[in-house]
Every structure is written in structure tokens, then in C-alpha cells.
mmCIF entry with sequence, helices, sheets and N, C-alpha, C, O atoms, coordinates in Angstrom:
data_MODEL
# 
_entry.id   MODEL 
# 
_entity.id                         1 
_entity.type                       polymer 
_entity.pdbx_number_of_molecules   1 
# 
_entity_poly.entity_id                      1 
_entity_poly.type                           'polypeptide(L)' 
_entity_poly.nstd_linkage                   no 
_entity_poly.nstd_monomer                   no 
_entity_poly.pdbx_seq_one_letter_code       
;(UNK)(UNK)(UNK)(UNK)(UNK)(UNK)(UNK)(UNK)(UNK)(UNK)(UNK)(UNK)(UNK)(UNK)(UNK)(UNK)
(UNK)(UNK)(UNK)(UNK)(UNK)(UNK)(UNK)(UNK)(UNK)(UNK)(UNK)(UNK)(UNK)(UNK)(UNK)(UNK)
(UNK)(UNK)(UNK)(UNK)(UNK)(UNK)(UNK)(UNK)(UNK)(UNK)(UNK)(UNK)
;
_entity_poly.pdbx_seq_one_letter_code_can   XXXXXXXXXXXXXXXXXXXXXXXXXXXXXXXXXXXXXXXXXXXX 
_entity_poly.pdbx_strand_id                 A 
# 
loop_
_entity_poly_seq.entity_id 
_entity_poly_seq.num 
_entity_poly_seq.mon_id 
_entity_poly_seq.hetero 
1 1  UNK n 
1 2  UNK n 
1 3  UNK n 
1 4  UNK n 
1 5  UNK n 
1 6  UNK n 
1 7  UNK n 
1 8  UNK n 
1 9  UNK n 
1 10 UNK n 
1 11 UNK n 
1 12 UNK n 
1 13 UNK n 
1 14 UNK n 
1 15 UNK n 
1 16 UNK n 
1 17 UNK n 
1 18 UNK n 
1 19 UNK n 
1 20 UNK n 
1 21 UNK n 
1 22 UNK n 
1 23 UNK n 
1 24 UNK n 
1 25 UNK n 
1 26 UNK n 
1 27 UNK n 
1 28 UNK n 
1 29 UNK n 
1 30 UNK n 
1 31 UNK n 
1 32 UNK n 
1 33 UNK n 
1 34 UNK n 
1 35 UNK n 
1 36 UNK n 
1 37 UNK n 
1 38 UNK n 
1 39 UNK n 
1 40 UNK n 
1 41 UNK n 
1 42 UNK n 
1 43 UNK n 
1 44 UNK n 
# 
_struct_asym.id          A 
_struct_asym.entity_id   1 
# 
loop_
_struct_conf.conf_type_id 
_struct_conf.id 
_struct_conf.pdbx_PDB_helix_id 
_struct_conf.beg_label_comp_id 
_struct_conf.beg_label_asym_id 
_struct_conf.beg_label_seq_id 
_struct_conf.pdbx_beg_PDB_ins_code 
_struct_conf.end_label_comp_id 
_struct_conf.end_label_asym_id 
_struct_conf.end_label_seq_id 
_struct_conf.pdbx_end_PDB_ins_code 
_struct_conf.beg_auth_comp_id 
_struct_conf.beg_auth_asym_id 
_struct_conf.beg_auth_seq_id 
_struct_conf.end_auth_comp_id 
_struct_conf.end_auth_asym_id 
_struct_conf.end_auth_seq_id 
_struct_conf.pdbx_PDB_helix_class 
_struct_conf.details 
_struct_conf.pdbx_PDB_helix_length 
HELX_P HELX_P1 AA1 UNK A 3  ? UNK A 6  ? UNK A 3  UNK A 6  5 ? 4  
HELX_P HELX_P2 AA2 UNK A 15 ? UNK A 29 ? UNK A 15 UNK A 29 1 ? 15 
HELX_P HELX_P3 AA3 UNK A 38 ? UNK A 40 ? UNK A 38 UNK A 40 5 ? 3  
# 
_struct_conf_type.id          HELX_P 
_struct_conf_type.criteria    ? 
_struct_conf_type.reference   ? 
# 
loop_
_atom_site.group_PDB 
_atom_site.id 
_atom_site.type_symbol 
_atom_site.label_atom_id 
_atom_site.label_alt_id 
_atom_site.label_comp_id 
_atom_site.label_asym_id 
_atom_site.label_entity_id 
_atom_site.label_seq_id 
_atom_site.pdbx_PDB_ins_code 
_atom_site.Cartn_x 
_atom_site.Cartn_y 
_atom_site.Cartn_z 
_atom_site.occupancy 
_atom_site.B_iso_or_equiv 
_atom_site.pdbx_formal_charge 
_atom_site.auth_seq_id 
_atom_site.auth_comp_id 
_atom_site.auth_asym_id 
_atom_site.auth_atom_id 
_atom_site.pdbx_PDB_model_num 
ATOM 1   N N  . UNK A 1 1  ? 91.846 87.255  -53.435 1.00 0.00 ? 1  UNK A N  1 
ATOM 2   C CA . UNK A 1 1  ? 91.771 86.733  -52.079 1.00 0.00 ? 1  UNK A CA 1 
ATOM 3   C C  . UNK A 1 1  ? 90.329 86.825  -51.572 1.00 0.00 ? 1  UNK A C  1 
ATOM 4   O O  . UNK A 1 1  ? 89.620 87.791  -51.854 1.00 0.00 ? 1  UNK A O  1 
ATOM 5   N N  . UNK A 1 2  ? 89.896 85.774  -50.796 1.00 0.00 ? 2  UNK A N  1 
ATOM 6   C CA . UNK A 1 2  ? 88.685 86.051  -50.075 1.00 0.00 ? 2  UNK A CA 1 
ATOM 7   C C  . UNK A 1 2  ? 88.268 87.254  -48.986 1.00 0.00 ? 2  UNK A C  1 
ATOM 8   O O  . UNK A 1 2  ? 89.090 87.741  -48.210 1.00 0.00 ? 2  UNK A O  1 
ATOM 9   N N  . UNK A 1 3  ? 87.364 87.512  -49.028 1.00 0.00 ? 3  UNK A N  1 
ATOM 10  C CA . UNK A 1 3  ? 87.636 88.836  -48.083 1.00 0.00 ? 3  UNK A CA 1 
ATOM 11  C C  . UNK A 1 3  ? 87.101 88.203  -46.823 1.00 0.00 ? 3  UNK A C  1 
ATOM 12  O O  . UNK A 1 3  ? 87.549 88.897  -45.911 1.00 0.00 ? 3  UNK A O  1 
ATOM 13  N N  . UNK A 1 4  ? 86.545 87.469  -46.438 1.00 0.00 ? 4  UNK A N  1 
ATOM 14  C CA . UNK A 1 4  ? 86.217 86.953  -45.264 1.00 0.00 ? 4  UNK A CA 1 
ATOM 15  C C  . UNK A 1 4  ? 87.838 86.244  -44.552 1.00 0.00 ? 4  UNK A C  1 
ATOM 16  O O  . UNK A 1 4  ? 87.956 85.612  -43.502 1.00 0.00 ? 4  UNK A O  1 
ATOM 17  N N  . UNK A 1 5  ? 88.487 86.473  -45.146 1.00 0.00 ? 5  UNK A N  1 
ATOM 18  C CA . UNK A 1 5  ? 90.051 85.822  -44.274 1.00 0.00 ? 5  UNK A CA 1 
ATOM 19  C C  . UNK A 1 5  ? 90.066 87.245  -43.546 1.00 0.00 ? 5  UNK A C  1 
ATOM 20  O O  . UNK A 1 5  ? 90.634 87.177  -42.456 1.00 0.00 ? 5  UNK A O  1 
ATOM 21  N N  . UNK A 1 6  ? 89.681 88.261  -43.806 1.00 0.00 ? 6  UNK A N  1 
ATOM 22  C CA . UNK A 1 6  ? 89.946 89.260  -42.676 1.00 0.00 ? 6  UNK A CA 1 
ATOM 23  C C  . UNK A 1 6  ? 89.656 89.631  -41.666 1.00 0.00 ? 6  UNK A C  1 
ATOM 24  O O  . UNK A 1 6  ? 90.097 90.559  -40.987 1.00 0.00 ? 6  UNK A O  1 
ATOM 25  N N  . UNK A 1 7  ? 88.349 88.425  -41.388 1.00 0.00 ? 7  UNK A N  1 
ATOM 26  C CA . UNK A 1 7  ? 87.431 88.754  -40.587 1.00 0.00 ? 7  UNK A CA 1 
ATOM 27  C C  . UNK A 1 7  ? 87.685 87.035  -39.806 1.00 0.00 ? 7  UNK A C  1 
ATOM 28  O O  . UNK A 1 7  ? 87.187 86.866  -38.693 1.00 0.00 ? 7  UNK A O  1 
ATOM 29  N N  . UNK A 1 8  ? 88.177 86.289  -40.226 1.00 0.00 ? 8  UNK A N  1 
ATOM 30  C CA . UNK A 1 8  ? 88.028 84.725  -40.185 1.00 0.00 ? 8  UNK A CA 1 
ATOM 31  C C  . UNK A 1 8  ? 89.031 84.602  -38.603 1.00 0.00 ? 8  UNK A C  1 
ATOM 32  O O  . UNK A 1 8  ? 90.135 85.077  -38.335 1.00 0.00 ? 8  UNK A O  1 
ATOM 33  N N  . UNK A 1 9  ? 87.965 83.654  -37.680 1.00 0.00 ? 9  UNK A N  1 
ATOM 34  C CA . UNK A 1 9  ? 88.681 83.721  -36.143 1.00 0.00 ? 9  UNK A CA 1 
ATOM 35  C C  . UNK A 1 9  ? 88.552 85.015  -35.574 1.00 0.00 ? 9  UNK A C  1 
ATOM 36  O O  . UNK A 1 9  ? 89.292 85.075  -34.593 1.00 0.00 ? 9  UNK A O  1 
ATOM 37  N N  . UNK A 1 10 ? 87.843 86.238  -35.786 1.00 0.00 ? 10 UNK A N  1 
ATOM 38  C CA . UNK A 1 10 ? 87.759 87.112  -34.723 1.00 0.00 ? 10 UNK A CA 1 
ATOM 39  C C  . UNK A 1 10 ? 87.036 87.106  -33.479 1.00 0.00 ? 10 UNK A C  1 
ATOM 40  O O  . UNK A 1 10 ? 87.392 87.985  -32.694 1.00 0.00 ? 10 UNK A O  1 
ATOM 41  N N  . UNK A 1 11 ? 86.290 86.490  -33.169 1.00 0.00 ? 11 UNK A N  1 
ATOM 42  C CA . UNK A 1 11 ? 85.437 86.461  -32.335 1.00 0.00 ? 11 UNK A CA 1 
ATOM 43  C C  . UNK A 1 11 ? 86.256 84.501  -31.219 1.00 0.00 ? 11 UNK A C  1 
ATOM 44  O O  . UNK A 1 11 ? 86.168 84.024  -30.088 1.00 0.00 ? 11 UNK A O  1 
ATOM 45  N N  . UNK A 1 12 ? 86.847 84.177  -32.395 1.00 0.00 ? 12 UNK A N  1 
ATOM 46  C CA . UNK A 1 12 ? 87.828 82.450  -31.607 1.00 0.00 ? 12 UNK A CA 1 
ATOM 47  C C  . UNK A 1 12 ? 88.079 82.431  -29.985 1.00 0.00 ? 12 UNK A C  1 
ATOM 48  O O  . UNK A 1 12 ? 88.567 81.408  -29.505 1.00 0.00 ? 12 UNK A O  1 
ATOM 49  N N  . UNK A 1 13 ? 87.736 83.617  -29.070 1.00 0.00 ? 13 UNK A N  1 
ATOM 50  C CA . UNK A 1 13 ? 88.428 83.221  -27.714 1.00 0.00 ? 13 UNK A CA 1 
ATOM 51  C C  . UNK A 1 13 ? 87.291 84.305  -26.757 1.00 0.00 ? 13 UNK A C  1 
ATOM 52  O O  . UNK A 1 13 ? 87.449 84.811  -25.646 1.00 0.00 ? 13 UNK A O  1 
ATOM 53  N N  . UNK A 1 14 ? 85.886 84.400  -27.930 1.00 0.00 ? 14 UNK A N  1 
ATOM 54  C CA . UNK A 1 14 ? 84.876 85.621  -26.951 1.00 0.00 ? 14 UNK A CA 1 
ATOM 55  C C  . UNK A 1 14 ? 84.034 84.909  -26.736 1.00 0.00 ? 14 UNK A C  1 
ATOM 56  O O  . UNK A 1 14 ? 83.365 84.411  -27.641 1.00 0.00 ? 14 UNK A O  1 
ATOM 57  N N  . UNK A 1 15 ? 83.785 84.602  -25.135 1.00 0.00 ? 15 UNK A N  1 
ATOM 58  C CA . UNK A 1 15 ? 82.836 83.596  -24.725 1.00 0.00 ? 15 UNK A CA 1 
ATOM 59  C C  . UNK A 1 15 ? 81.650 83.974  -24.843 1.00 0.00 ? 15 UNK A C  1 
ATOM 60  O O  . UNK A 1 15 ? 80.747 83.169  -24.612 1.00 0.00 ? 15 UNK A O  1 
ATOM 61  N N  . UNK A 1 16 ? 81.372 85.273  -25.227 1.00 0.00 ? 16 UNK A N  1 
ATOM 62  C CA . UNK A 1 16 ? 79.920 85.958  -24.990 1.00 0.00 ? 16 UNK A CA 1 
ATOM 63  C C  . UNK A 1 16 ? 79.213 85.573  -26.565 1.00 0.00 ? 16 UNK A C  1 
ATOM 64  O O  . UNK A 1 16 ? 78.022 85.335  -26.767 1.00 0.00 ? 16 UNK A O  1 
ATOM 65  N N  . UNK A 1 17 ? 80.567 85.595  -27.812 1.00 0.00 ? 17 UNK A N  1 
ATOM 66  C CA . UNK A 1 17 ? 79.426 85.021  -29.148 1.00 0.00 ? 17 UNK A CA 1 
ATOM 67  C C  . UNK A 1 17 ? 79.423 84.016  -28.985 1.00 0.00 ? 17 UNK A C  1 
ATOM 68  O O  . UNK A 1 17 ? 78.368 83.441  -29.252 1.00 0.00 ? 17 UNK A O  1 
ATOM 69  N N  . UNK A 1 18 ? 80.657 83.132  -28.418 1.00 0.00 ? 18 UNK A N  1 
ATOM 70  C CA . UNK A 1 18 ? 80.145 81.613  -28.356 1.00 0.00 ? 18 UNK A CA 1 
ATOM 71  C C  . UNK A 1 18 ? 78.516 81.221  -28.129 1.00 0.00 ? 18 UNK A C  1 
ATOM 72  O O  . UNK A 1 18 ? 77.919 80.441  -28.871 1.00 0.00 ? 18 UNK A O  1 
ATOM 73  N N  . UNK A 1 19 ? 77.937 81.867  -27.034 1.00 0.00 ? 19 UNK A N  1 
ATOM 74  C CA . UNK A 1 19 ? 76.680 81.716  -26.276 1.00 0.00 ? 19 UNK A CA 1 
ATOM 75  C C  . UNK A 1 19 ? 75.954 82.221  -27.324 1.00 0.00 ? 19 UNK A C  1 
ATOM 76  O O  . UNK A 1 19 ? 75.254 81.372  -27.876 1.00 0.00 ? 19 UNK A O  1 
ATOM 77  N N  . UNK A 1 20 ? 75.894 83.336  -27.779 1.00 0.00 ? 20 UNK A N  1 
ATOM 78  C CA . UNK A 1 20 ? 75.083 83.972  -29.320 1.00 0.00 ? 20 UNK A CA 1 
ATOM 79  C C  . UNK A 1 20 ? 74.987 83.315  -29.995 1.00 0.00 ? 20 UNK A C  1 
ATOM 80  O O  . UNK A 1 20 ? 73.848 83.025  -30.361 1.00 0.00 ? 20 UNK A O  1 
ATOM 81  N N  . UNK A 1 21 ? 75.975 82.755  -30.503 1.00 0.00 ? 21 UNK A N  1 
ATOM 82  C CA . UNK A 1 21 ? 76.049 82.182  -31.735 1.00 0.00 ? 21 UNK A CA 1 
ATOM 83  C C  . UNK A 1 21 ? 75.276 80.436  -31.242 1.00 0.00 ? 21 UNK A C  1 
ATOM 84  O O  . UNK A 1 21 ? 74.788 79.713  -32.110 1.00 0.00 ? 21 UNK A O  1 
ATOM 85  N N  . UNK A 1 22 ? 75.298 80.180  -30.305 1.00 0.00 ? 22 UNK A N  1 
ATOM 86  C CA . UNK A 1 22 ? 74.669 78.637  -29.818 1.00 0.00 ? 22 UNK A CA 1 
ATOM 87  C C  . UNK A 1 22 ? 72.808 78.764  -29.629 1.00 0.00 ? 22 UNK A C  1 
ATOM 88  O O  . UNK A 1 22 ? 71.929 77.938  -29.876 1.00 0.00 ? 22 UNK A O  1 
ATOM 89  N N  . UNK A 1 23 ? 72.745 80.072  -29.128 1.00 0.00 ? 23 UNK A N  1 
ATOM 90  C CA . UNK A 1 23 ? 71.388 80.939  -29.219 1.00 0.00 ? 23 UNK A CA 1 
ATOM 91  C C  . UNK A 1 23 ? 70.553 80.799  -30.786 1.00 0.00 ? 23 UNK A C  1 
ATOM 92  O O  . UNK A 1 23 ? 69.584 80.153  -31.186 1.00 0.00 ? 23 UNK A O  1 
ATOM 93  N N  . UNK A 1 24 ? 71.327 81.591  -31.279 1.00 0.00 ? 24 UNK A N  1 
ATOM 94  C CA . UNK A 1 24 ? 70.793 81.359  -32.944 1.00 0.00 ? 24 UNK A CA 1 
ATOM 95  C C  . UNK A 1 24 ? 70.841 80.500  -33.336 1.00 0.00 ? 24 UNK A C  1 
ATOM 96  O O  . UNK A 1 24 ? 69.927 80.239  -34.118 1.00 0.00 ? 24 UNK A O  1 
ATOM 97  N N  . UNK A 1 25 ? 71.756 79.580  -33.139 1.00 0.00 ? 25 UNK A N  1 
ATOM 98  C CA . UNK A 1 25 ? 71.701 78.335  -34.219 1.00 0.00 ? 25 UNK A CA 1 
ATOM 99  C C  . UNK A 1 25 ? 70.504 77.092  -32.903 1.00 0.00 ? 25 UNK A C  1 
ATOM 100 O O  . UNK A 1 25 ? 70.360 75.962  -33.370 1.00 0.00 ? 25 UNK A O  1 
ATOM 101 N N  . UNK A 1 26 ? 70.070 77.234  -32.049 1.00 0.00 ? 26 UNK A N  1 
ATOM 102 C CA . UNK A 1 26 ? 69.171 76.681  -31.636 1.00 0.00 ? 26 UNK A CA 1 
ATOM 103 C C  . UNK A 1 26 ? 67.675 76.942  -32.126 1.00 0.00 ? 26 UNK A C  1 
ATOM 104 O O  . UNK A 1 26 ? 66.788 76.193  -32.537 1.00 0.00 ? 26 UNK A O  1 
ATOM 105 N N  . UNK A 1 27 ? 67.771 78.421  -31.898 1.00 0.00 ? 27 UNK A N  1 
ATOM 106 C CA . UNK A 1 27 ? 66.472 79.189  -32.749 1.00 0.00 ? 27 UNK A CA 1 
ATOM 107 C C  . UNK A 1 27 ? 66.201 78.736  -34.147 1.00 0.00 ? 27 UNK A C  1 
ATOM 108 O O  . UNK A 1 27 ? 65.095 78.279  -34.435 1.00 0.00 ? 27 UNK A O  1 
ATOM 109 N N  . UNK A 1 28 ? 67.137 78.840  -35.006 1.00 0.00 ? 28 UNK A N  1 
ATOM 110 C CA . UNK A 1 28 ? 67.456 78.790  -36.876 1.00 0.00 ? 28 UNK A CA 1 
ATOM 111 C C  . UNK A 1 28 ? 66.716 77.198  -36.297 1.00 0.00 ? 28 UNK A C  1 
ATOM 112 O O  . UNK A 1 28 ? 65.540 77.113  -36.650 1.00 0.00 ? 28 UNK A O  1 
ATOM 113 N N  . UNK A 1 29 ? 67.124 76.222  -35.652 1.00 0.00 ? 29 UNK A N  1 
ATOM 114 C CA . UNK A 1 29 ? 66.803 74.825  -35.445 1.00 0.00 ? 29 UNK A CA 1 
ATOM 115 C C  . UNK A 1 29 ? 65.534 74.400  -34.912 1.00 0.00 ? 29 UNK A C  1 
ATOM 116 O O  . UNK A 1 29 ? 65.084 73.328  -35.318 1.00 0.00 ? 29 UNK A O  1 
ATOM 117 N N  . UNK A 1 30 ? 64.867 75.094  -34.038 1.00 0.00 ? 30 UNK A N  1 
ATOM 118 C CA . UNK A 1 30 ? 64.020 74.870  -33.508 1.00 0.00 ? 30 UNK A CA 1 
ATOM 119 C C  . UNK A 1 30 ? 62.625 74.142  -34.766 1.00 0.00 ? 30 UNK A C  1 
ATOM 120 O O  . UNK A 1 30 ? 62.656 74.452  -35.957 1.00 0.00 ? 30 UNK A O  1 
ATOM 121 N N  . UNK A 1 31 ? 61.706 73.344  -34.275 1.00 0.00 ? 31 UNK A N  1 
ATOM 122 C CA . UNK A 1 31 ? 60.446 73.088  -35.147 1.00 0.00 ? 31 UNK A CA 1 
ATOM 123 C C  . UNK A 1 31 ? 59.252 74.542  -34.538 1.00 0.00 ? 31 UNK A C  1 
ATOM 124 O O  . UNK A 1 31 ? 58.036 74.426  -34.689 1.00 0.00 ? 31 UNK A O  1 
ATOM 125 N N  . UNK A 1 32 ? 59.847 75.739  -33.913 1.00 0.00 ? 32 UNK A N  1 
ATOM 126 C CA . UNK A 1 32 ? 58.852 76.455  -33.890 1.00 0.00 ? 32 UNK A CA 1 
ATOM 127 C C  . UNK A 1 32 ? 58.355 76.975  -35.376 1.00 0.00 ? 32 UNK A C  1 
ATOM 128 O O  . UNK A 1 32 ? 59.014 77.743  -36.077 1.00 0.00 ? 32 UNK A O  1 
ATOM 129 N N  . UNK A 1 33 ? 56.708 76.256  -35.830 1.00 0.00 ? 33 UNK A N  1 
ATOM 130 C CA . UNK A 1 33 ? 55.970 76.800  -36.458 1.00 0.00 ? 33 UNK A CA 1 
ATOM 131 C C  . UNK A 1 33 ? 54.933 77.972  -36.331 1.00 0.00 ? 33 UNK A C  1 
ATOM 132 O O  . UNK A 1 33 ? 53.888 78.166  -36.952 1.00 0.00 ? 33 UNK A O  1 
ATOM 133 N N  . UNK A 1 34 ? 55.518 78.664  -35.376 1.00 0.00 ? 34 UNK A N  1 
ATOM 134 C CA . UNK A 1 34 ? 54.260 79.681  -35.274 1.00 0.00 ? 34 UNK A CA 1 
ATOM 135 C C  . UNK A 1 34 ? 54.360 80.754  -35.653 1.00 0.00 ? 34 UNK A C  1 
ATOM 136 O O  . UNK A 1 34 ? 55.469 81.264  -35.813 1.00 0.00 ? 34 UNK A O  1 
ATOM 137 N N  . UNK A 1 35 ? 52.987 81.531  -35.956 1.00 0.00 ? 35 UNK A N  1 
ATOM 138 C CA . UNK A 1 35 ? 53.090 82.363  -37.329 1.00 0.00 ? 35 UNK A CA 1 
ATOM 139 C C  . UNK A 1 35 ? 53.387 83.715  -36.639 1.00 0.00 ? 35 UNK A C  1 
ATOM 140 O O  . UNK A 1 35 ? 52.839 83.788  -35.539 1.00 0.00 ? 35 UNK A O  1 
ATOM 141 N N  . UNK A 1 36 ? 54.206 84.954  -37.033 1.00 0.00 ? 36 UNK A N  1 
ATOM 142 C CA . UNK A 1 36 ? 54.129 86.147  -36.755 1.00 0.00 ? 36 UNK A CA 1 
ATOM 143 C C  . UNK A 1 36 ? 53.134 87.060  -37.402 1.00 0.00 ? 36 UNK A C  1 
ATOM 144 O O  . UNK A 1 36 ? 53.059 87.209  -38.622 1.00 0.00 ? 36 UNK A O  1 
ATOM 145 N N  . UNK A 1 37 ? 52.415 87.632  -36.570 1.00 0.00 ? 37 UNK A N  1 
ATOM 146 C CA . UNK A 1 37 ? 51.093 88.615  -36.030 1.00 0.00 ? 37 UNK A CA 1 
ATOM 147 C C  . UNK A 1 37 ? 51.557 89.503  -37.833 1.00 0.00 ? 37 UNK A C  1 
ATOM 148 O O  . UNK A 1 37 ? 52.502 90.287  -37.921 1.00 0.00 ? 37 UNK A O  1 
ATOM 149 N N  . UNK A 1 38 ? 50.691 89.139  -38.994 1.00 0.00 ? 38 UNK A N  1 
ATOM 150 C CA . UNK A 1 38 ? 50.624 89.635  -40.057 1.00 0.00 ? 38 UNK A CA 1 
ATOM 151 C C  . UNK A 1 38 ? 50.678 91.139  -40.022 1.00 0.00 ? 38 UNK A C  1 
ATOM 152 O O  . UNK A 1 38 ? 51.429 91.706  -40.815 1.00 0.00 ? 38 UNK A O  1 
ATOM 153 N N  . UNK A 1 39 ? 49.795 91.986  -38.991 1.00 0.00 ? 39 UNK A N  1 
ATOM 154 C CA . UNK A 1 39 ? 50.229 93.162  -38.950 1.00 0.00 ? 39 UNK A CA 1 
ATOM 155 C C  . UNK A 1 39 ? 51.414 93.509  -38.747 1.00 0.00 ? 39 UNK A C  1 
ATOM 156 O O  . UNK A 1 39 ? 51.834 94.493  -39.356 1.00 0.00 ? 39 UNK A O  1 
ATOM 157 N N  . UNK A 1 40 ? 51.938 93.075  -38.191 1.00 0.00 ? 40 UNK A N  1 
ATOM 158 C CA . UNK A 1 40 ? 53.530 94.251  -38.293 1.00 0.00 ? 40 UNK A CA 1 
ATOM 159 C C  . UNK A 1 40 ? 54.476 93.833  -39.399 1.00 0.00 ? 40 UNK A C  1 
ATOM 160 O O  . UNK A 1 40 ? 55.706 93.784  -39.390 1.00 0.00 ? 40 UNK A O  1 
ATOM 161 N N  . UNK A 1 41 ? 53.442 93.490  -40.534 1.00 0.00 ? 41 UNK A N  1 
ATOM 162 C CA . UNK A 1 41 ? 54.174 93.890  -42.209 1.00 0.00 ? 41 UNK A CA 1 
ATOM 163 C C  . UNK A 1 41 ? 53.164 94.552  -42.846 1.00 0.00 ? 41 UNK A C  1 
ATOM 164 O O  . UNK A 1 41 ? 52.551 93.889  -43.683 1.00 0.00 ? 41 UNK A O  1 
ATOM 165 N N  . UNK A 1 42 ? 52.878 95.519  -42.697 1.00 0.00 ? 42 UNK A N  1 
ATOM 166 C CA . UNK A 1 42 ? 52.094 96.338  -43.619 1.00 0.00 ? 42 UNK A CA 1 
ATOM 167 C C  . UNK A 1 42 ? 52.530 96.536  -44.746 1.00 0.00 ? 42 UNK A C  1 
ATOM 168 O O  . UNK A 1 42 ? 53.432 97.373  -44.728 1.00 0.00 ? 42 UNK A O  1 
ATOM 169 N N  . UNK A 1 43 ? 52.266 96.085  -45.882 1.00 0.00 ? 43 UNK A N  1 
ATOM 170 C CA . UNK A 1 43 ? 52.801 96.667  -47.420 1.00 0.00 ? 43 UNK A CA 1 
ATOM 171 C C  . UNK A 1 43 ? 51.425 97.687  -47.788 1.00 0.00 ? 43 UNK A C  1 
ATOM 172 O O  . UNK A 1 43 ? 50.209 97.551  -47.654 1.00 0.00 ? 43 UNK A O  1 
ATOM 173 N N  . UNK A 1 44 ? 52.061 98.456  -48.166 1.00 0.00 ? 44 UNK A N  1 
ATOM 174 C CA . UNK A 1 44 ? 51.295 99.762  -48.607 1.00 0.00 ? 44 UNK A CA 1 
ATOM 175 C C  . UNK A 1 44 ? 51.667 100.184 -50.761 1.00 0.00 ? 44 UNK A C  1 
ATOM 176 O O  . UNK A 1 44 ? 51.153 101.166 -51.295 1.00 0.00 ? 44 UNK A O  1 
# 
């Protein structure tokens, strides 16, 4: 069985991820190309 059927429709009637989830997928969409400030990945 898939294990995501256990989890599948939990959130179906919470207006607050609706708005989250419309948030992110605008962001994920957006053409913002701008670059994040290289310092705050320091590889050491």
C-alpha cells in the first residue's frame, strides 16, 4: 500500500493551508531571479 493514503485529504477543509499552500506555490512560481547573499552558506 502507499503510505501517503494515510496522510491523503488531511489538511481538505483547513483554510489556513489552503492560503500556505497558494503562498508557496506562488513563490515555487514566481520569475524571482535574485541571488541569496553567498555568505550565509559557508562550507568549511
Amino acid at each position: 500500500m502507499n503510505p501517503w493514503i494515510k496522510v491523503a485529504g488531511l489538511f481538505k477543509d483547513d483554510p489556513y493551508f489552503a492560503e500556505i499552500a497558494l503562498s508557496i506555490r506562488a513563490e515555487r512560481e514566481s520569475n524571482d531571479d535574485s541571488e541569496v547573499d553567498p555568505s550565509l552558506y559557508i562550507v568549511e
